[in-house]
C-alpha positions in Angstrom: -36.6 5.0 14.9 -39.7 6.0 12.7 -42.8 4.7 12.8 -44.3 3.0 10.0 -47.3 3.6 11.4 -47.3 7.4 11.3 -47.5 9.9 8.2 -44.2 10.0 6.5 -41.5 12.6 8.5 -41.4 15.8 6.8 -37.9 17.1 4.8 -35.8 19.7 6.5 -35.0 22.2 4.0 -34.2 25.7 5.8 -31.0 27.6 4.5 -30.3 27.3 8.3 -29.9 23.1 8.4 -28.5 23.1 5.4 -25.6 25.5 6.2 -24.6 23.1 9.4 -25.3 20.4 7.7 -22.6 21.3 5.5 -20.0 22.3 8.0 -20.6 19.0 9.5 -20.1 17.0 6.6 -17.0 19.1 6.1 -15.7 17.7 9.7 -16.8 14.3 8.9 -14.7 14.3 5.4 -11.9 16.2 7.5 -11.9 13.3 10.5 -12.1 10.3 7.8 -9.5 12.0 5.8 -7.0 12.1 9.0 -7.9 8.6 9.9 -7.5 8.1 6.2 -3.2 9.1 6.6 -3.1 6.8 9.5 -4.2 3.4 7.7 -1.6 4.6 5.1 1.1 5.6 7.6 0.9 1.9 9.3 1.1 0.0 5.8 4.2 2.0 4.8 5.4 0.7 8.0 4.5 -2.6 6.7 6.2 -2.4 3.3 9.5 -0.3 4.2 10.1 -3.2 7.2 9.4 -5.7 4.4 12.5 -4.0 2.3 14.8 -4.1 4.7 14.4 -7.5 5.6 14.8 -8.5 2.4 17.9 -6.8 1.7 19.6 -8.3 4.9 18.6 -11.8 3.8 19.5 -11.6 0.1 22.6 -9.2 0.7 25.1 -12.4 0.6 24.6 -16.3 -0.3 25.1 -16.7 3.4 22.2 -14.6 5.2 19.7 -16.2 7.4 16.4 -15.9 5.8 15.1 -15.4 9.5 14.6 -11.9 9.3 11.8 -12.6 6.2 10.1 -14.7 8.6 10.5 -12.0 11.7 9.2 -9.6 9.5 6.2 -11.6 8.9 5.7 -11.5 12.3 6.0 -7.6 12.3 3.4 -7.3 9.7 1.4 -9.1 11.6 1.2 -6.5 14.2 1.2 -3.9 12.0 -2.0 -5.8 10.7 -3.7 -5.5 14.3 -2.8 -1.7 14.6 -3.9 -0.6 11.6 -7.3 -2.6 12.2 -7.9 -0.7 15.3 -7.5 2.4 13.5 -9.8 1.4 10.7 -12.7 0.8 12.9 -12.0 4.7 14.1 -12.0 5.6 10.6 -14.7 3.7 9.4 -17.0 5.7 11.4 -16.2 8.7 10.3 -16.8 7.4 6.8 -20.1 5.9 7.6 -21.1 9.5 8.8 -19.5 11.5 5.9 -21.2 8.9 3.8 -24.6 9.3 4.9 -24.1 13.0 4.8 -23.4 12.4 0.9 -26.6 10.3 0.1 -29.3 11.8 2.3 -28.4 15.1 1.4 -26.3 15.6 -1.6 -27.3 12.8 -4.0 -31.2 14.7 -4.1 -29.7 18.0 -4.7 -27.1 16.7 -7.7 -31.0 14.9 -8.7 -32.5 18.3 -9.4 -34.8 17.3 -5.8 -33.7 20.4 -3.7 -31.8 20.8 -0.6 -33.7 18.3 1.7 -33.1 16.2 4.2 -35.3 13.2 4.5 -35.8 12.5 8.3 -36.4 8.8 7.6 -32.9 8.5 5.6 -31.1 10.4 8.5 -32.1 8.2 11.2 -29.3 6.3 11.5 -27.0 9.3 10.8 -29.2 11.2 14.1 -28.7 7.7 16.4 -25.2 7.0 15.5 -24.4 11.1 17.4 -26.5 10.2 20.0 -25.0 6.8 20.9 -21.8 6.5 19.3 -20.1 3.2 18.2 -18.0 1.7 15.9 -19.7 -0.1 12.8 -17.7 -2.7 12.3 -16.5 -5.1 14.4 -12.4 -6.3 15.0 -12.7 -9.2 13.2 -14.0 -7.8 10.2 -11.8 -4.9 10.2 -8.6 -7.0 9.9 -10.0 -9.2 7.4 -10.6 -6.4 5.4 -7.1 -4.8 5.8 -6.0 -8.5 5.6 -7.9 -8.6 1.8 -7.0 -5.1 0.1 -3.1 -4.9 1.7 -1.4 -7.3 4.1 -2.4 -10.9 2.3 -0.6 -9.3 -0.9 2.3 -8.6 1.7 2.4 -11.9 3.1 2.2 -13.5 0.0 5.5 -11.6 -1.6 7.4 -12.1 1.9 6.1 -16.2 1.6 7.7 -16.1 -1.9 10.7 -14.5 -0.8 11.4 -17.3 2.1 11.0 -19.7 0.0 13.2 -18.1 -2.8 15.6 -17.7 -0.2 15.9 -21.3 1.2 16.2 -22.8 -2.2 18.8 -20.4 -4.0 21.1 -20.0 -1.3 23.7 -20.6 -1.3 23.5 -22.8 -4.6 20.2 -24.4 -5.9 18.5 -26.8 -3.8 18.4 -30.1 -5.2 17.1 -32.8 -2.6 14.0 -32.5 -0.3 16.4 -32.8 3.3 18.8 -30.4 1.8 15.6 -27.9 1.7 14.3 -28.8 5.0 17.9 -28.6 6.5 18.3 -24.8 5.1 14.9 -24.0 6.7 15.6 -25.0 9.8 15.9 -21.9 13.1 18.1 -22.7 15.7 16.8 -25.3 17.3 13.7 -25.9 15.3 13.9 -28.5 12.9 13.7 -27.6 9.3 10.2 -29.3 8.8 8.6 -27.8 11.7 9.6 -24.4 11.1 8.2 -24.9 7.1 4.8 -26.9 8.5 4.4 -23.4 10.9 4.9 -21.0 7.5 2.5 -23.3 5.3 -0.1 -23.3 8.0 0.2 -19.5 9.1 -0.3 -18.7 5.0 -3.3 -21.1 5.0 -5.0 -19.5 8.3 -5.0 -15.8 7.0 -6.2 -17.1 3.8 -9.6 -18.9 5.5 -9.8 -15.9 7.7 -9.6 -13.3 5.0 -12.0 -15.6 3.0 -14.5 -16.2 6.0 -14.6 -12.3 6.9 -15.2 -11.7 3.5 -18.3 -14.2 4.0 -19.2 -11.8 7.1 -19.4 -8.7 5.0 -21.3 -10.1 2.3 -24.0 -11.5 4.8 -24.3 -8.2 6.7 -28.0 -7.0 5.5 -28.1 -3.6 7.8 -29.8 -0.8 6.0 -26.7 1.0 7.3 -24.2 -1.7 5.0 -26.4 -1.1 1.9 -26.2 2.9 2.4 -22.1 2.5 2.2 -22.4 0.1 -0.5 -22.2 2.1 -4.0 -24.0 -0.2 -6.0 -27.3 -0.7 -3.6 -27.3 2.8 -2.3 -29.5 4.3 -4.8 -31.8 1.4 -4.3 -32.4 1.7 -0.5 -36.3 2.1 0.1 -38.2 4.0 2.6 -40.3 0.3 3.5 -37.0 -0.8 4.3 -36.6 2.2 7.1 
């Protein structure tokens, strides 16, 4: 890390780092952009196993609405999967990132090609000691937030649909719970373990969105658009 203590690190500005530098940021954007089709790949997944559930259930008055709730499950795991691979893609981004407002944000400025030392510290540790930037947790609650609670929430709507319009309207509460019920589970417990599944991934996407907004790193306000501009060299 730099020293406060000691003059300000000089820009590197030869047509020489410049040149790599590009290349590099050009197999950053390339990795990020592969990790990018992945995400996507996994939440089609997500949305076409969502389809066909729903058409087996609503296909007659007389389908099970067990494959919604299976499917829920499914999307669950699809959730874990495609958090893994967000972490993998998130650190490509992070470096492609940097890249962008160390180096390119002065030259689109009218300051020249330069590349503050101070600014690409963290760019310089992360290829020295790799990592990922974000932890598990955060990564699903992030997936959770911008895909899979909008998932859950249509297939949630779509049980319940299900229960109460097939195969007539449901007009008394144990005629609802009866409908619900799975085998051998009764009717209420299977409905208390839907209502409290939607409930947790609602606290948890709420509580990792609490995480992000507490993380402080210089690094989290480099990726963040509106205080990137603002980052100060006292806060190196």
């Amino acid at each position: 890390m730099i020293d406060p203590d000691q003059d300000p690190p000089k820009a590197v500005c030869g047509s020489a780092e410049v040149g790599a530098l590009a290349h590099l940021y050009r197999a950053e954007v390339y990795r990020s952009t592969i990790w990018r089709q992945r995400l996507d790949m996994t939440t089609n997944w997500a949305v076409v196993s969502t389809g066909i559930a729903f058409s087996v259930s609503f296909a007659n008055e007389q389908a099970s609405p067990l494959p919604i709730v299976l499917v829920g499950l499914l999307s669950a795991m699809f959730l874990v999967l495609e958090a893994r691979r967000y972490r993998y893609f998130y650190v490509w981004k992070f470096r492609a990132r940097m890249i962008e407002i160390t180096n390119y944000v002065p030259i689109l400025r009218g300051q020249g090609a330069q590349i503050p030392m101070d600014k690409g510290t963290a760019l310089s540790d992360d290829y020295l000691r790799p990592r990922h930037r974000i932890s598990s947790m955060r990564a699903v609650g992030r997936r959770l937030r911008r895909n899979y609670g909008w998932l859950f929430l249509i297939q949630g709507v779509a049980y319940y649909a299900k229960i109460g319009m097939h195969p007539r309207d449901v007009t008394t509460w144990e005629e609802f719970f009866h409908r619900a019920h799975i085998g051998p589970i009764p009717g209420w417990f299977a409905l208390l373990a839907g209502v409290l599944f939607h409930l947790g991934w609602m606290a948890f996407a709420y509580y990792t969105w609490r995480l992000d907004k507490a993380d402080k790193r210089i690094t989290a306000d480099y990726l963040d658009p509106e205080l990137a501009s603002g980052v100060s060299d006292d806060n190196q």
